[in-house]
C-alpha positions as CSV (number, residue, x, y, z in Angstrom):
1,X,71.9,181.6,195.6
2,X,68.6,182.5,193.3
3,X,66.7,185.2,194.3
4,X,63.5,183.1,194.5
5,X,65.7,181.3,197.6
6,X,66.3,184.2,199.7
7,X,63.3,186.0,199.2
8,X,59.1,184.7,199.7
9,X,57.4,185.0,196.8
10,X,55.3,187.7,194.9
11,X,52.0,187.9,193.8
12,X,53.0,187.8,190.4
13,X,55.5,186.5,188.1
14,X,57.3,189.9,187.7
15,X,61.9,190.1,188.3
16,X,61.6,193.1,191.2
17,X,65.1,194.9,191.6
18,X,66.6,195.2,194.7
19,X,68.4,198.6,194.1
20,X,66.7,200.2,196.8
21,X,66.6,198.2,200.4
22,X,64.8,198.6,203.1
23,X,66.6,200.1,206.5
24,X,64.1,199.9,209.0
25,X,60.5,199.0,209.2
26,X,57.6,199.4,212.1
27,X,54.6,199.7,212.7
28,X,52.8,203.3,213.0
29,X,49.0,203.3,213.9
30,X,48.3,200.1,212.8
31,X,50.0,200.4,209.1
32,X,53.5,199.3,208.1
33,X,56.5,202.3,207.7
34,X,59.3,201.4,206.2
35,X,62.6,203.8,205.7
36,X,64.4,202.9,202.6
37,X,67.9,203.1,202.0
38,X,67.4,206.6,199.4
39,X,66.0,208.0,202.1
40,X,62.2,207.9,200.8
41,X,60.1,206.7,203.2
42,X,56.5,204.5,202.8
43,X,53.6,203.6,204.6
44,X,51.4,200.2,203.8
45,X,47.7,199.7,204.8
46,X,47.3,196.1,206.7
47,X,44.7,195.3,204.2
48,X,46.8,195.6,201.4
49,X,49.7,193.6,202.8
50,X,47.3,191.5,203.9
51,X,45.9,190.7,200.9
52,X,49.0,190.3,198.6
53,X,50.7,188.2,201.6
54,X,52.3,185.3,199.4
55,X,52.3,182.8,202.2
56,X,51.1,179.9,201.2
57,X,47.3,180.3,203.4
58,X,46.7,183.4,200.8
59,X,48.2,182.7,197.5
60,X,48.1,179.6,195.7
61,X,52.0,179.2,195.0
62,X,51.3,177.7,191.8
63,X,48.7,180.4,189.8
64,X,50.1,183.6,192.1
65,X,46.5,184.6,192.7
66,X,45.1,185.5,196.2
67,X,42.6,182.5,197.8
68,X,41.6,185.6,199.9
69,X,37.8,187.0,199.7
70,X,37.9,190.6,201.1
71,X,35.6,190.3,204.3
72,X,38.3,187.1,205.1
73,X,40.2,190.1,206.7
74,X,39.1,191.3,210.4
75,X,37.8,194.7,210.5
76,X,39.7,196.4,213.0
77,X,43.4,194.0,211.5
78,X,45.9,196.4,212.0
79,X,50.1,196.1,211.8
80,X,51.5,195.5,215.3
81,X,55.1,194.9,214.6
82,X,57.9,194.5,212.0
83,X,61.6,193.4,211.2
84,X,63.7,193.4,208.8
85,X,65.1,189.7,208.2
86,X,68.4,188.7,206.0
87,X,68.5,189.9,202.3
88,X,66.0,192.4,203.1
89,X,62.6,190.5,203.5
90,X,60.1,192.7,205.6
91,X,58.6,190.3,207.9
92,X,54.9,192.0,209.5
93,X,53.1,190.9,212.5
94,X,49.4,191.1,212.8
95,X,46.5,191.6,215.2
96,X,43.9,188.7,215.8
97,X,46.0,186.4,216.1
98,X,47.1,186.4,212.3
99,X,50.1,184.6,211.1
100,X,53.3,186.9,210.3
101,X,53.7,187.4,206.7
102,X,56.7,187.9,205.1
103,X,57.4,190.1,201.6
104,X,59.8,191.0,199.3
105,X,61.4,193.9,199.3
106,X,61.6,194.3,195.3
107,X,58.1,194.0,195.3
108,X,57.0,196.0,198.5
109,X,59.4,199.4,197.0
110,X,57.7,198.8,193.5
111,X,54.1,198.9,194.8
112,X,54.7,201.6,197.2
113,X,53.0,204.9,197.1
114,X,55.8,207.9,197.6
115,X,53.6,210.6,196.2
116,X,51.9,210.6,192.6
117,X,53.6,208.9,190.2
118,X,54.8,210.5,186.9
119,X,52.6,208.4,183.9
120,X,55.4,206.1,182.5
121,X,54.8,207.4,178.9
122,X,56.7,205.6,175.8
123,X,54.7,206.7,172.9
124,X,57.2,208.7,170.0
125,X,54.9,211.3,168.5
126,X,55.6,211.8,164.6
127,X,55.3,213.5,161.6
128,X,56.4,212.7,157.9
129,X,59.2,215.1,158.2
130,X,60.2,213.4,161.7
131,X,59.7,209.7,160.5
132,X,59.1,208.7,156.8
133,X,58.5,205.0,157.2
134,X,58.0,202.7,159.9
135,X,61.0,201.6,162.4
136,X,61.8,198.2,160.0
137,X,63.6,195.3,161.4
138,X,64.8,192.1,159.7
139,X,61.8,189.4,159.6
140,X,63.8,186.1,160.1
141,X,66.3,187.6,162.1
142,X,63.3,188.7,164.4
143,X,61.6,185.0,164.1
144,X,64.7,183.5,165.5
145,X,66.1,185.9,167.6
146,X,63.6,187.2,170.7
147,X,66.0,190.1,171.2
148,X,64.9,192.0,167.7
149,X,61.1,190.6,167.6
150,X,60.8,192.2,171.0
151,X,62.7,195.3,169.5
152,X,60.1,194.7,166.4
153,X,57.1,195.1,169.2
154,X,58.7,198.2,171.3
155,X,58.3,200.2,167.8
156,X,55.3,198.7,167.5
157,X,54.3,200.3,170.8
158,X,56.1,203.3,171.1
159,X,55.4,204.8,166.9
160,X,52.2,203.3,166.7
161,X,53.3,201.7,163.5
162,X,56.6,198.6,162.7
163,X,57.6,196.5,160.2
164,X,59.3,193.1,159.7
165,X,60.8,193.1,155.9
166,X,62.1,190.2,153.3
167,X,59.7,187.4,155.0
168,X,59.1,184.7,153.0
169,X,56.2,184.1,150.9
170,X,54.7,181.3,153.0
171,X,51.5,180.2,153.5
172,X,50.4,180.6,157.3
173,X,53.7,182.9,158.3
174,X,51.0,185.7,159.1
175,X,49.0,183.9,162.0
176,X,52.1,182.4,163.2
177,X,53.9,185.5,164.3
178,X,50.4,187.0,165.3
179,X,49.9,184.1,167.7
180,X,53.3,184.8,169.1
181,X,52.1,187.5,170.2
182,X,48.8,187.0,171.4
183,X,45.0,185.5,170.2
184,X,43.7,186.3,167.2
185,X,40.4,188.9,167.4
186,X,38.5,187.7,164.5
187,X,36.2,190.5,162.7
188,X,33.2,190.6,160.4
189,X,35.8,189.6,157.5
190,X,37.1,186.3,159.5
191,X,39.4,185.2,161.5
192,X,42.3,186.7,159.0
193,X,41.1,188.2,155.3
194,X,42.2,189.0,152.0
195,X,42.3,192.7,150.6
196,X,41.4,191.5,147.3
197,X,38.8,193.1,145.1
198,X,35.3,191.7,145.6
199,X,32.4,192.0,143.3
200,X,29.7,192.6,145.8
201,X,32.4,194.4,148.6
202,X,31.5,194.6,152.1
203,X,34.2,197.9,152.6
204,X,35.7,200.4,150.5
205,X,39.2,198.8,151.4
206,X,38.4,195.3,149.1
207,X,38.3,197.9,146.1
208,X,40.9,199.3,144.3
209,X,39.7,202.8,145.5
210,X,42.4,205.5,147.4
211,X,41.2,205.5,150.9
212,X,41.3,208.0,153.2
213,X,42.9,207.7,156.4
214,X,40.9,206.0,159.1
215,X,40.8,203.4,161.7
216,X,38.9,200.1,161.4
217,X,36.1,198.9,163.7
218,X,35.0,202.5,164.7
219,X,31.5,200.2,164.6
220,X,32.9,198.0,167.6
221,X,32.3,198.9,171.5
222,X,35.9,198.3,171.8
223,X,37.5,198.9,168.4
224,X,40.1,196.2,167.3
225,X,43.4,197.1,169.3
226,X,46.4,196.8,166.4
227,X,46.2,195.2,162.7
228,X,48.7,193.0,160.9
229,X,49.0,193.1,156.8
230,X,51.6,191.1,155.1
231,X,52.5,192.1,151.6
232,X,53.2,188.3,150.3
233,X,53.0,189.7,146.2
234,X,52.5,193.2,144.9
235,X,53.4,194.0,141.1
236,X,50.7,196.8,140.7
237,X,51.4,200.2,139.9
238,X,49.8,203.1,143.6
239,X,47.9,201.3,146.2
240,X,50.9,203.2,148.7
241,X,50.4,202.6,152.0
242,X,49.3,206.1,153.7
243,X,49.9,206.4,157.9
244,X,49.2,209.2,160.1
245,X,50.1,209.8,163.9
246,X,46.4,210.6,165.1
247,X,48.1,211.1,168.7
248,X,50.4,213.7,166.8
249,X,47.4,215.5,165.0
250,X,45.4,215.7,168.7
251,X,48.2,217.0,170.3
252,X,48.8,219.8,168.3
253,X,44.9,220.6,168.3
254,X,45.2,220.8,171.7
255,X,47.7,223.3,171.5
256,X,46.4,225.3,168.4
257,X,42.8,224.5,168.5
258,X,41.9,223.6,171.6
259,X,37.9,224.6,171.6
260,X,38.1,221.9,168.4
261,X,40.1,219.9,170.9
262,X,37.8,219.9,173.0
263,X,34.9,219.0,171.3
264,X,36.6,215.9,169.6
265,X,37.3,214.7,173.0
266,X,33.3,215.6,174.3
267,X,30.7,214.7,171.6
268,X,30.1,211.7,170.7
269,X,30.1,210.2,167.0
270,X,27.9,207.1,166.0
271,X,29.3,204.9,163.2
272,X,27.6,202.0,161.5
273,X,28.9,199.2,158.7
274,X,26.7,199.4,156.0
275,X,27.0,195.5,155.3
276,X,24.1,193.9,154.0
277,X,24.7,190.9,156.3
278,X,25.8,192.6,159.4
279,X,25.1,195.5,161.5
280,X,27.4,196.8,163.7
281,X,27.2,200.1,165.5
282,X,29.1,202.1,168.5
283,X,29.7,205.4,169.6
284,X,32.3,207.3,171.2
285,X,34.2,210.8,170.6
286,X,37.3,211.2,167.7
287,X,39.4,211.3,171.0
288,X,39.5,209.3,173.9
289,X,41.3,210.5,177.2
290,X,41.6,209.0,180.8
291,X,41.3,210.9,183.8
292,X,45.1,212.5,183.2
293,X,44.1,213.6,180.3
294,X,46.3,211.1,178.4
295,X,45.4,210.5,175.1
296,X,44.0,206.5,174.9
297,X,42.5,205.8,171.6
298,X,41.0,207.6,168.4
299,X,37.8,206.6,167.1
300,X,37.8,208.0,163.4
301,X,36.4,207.0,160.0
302,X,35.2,209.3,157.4
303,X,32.7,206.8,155.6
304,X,31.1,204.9,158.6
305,X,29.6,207.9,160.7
306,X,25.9,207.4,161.1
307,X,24.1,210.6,160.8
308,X,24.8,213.1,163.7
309,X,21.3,213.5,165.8
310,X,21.9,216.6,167.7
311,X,20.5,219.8,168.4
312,X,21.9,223.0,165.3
313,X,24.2,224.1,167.9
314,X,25.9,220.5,168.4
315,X,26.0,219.7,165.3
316,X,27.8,223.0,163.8
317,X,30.6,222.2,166.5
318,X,30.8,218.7,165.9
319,X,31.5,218.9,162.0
320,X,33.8,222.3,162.4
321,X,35.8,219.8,165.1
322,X,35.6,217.1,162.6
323,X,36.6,219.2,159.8
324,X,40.0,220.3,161.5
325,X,41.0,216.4,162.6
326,X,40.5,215.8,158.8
327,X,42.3,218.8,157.1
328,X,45.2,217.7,159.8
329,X,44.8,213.7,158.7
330,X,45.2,214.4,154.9
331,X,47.6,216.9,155.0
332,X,51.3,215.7,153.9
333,X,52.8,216.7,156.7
334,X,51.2,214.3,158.8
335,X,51.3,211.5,156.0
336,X,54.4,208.3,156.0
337,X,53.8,206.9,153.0
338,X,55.3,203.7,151.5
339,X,55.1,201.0,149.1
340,X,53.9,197.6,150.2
341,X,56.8,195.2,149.3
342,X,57.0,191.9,148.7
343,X,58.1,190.3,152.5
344,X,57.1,193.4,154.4
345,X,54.8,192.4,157.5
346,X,53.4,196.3,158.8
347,X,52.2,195.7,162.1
348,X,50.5,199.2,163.9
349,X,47.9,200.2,166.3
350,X,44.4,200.5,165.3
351,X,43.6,202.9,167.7
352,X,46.2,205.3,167.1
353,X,47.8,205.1,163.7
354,X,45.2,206.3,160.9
355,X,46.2,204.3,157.5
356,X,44.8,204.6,154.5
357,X,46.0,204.2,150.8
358,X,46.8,205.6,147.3
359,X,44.2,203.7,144.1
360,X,46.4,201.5,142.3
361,X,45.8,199.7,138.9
362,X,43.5,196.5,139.7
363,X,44.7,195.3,135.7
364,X,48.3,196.1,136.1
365,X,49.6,193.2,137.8
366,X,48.5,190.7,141.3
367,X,48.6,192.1,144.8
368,X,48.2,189.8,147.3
369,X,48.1,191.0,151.3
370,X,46.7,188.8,154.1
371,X,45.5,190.8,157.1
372,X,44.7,189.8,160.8
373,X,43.4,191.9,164.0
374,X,44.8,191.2,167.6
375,X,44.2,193.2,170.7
376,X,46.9,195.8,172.5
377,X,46.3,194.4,175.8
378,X,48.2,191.1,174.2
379,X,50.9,193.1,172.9
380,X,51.7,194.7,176.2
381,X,51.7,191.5,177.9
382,X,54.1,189.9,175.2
383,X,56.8,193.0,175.5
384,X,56.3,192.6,179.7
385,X,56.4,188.6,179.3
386,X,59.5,188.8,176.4
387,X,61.4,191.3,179.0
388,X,60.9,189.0,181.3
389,X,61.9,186.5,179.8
390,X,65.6,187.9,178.7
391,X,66.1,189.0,181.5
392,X,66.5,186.5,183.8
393,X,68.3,184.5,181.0
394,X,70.6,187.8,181.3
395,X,71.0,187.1,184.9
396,X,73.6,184.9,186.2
């Protein structure tokens, strides 16, 4: 019999194990306790059950969303009774009059609070010494086979920086596997561009100029989440691809400089495009943190930093911060560097991995790389929908 018969549904579309049953469940002052067969023990507020109750009076069986507005619920609702029914459903009656509702047990252990929870943290910090290219996986074999491209985009998520290799050189190939994985977020430079060199260029990057490590759309409220550039022709001599863990660097400032730390994570840098056409400009510290103290996002680029308005005192600890993120950027040990091949796809997280690049000969032969930018938030949603996906085609 499939799980979806034996249990009600969830408010999602999510596979909930059942490794861990419920043994008992009651009510205690008007909330739900429930002992749990590893002995851990949880307690529900009627409010939340009540509103992630899947019967059909609350959420729409078709979108998984709640029909419920929050003052739908009585003030004083409370839990008055409970039971555990076959397979392990935890069925709980209400106050007011309110219909039973019935939940599944997966679901109710995974949304449980037993205490804080440790942060479930997959990112692989790096240095050259520790990983000297990207984690590389065979392109077709990941275009046909959902088992490697979702391989292709744990790398991608856990280094900060993957790479599909021998692609062929095919016209659209770029935006297709993109849109596998989620919308497009089109830029100043289109919906997907060309580093090519431009006459009148709008960035240092559609030169043949070395660039410095960086991350693009520093300019944007919410810089772009991961970029995409597929190497479709390169016969030039430099233009090496050059990659830096910026979550690597900050860690170890934290631990050897942490007054630098500190002020990358407090003051605030402005940076601007200097477009003619455009004019785009945010602000926001080198690092980003949440409330953990997790590192969430860098916001650095030499070239775009609009001049620094603060007071002597600011300012002097704001560049001497600066000035250590940099020296830690462009030194070797921090640096992967690789050739862009012909085939290669190099797929990595805008927010995280700095990149940058060697000067190569513009008159020494054609180089030809398409890039696109697409949002993280899609690419955790494709890994959660991929996994998903395999497995329940894993389950008999």
């Amino acid at each position: 019999m499939e799980d979806a018969e034996k249990h009600p549904l969830t408010p999602d579309f999510e596979t909930w194990p059942l490794a861990t049953m419920p043994n008992s469940a009651r009510s205690e002052c008007g909330v739900l306790l429930v002992e749990w067969s590893d002995g851990t023990v949880s307690r529900h507020h009627p409010f939340f059950l009540a509103e992630n109750d899947p019967s059909p009076e609350t959420l729409h069986p078709l979108s998984r969303e709640t029909t419920l507005s929050p003052l739908d619920l009585p003030d004083g609702l409370e839990v008055q009774g409970a039971e555990i029914e076959p397979h392990g459903t935890v069925r709980v009656d209400w106050s007011h009059g309110r219909k039973s509702s019935r939940f599944h047990p997966g679901w109710l252990h995974g949304n449980a609070w037993f205490g804080k929870k440790p942060r479930l943290e997959t990112a692989v910090l790096w240095t050259a010494a520790q990983q000297p290219e990207p984690p590389t996986f065979n392109g077709p074999q990941a275009l046909q086979d959902p088992a490697t491209f979702l391989a292709w985009l744990h790398a991608l998520r856990d280094y900060g920086v993957a790479r599909l290799e021998a692609l062929p050189n095919q016209d659209g190939l770029l935006m297709q596997i993109v849109e596998q994985i989620g919308p497009v977020r089109e830029s100043n430079f289109g919906r997907m561009y060309t580093l090519e060199i431009k006459d009148d260029p709008d960035s240092n990057a559609f030169t043949s100029d070395a660039l410095m490590q960086h991350i693009d759309m520093p300019t944007r409220e919410c810089p772009h989440g991961l970029q995409f550039l597929f190497c479709r022709d390169n016969s030039t001599s430099g233009g090496e691809g050059i990659y830096a863990d910026a979550y690597r660097i900050a860690e170890d400032l934290r631990v050897e400089e942490p007054k630098h730390f500190a002020a990358l994570c407090e003051i605030n840098w402005t940076y601007n495009n200097r477009a003619k056409t455009t004019s785009y400009k945010a602000s926001g510290p080198v690092i980003e943190l949440d409330a953990q103290g997790t590192i969430t996002g860098i916001r650095y680029n030499t070239w775009l930093r609009a001049p620094l308005i603060a007071s002597l005192a600011d300012q002097d600890r704001a560049y001497r911060s600066y000035r250590a993120f940099a020296a830690r950027a462009q030194d070797p040990v921090y640096q992967m560097k690789f050739a862009y091949r012909p085939g290669d796809l190099v797929a990595f997280d805008n927010r995280r991995a700095l990149h940058g690049r060697n000067g190569y000969d513009a008159a020494g032969g054609t180089r030809f790389i398409e890039g696109i930018y697409a949002d993280r938030d899609d690419l955790y949603s494709a890994i959660r929908a991929l996994e998903r996906k395999l497995s329940k085609e894993d389950t008999p």
